[in-house]
Every structure is written in structure tokens, then in C-alpha cells.
N, C-alpha and C positions, 0 to 999 in steps of 0.2 A: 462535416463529420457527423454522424451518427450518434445519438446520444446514451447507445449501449454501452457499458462499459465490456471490456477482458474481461474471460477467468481469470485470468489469473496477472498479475503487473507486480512489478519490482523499479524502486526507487535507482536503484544501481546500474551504470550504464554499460557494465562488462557483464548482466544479467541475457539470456535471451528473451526475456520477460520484460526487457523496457521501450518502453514509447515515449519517446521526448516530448511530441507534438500532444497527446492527452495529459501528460504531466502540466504541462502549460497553462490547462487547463482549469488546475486547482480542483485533483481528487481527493473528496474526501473517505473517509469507514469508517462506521457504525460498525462495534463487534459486540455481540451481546447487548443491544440496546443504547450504549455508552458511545460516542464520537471520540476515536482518540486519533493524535496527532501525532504519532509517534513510531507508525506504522513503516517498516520498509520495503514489504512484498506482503500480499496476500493472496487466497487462492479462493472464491465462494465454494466452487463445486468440491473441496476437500474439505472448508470450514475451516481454514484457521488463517492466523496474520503469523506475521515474526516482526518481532519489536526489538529494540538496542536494550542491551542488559548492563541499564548504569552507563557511567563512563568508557567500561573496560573496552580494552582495543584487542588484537590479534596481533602478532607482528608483523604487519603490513601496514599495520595504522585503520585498519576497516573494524566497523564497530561490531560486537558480538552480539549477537542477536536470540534469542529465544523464540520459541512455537509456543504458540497459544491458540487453543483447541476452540471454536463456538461456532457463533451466526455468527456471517459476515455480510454486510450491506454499504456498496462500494456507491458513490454519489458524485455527482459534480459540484460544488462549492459554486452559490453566486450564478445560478443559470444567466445565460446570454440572454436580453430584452431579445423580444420580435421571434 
């Protein structure tokens, strides 16, 4: 596999945005200089992430998420030896 990441990936698997096999991976993002883990889609070429806002749910049970505007800097966690 190629160690470019997507524009754009989402944690979600009813997204068209997800890839199981690079999740596997352990992606990490940089937003704004910051490493956060909390990240459920983000897009570089728009600049921004959407994160879980709190606890709160939707009525489906899927977590509510907000847009947050900046650099985005998408990584692989732990590169493979060789």
C-alpha cells in the first residue's frame, strides 16, 4: 500500500469516505500543529476535521460531531520497520 494518505477518510463505515484496510493502519492528524485523537473524518484539501461534541448522541445513537476550520496533517502512527 502506498504510504499517501486520502483527501479526505472518515472513521464511519456507512461513510463513502471509509477504508478499513488504512484504518488498520493506525491514522493519525495533526490539526493546527496539535495531534488530536478524537478526529472522525477529516478532509486536507478543505482544511478542516469534525470531532464528537461531548457525549451527546443523535437519535440513532451516532455521536454528534462538529467542523473545525485549520491545517490538517493526516500521518501514519508507528511506521512499518524495512
Amino acid at each position: 500500500m502506498a504510504d499517501t494518505l486520502p483527501d479526505r477518510l472518515c472513521v464511519d463505515p456507512r461513510s463513502p469516505f471509509y477504508d478499513e484496510e488504512l484504518l488498520k493502519r493506525d491514522v493519525g492528524i495533526r490539526f493546527n500543529g496539535v495531534e488530536k485523537t478524537n478526529v472522525e473524518e477529516y478532509c486536507m484539501s478543505e482544511g478542516w476535521i469534525r470531532v464528537a461534541a461531548g457525549k451527546a448522541r443523535d437519535r440513532f445513537g451516532n455521536a454528534i460531531t462538529i467542523k473545525l476550520k485549520g491545517k490538517v496533517e493526516p500521518f501514519i502512527k508507528g511506521e512499518p520497520e524495512g
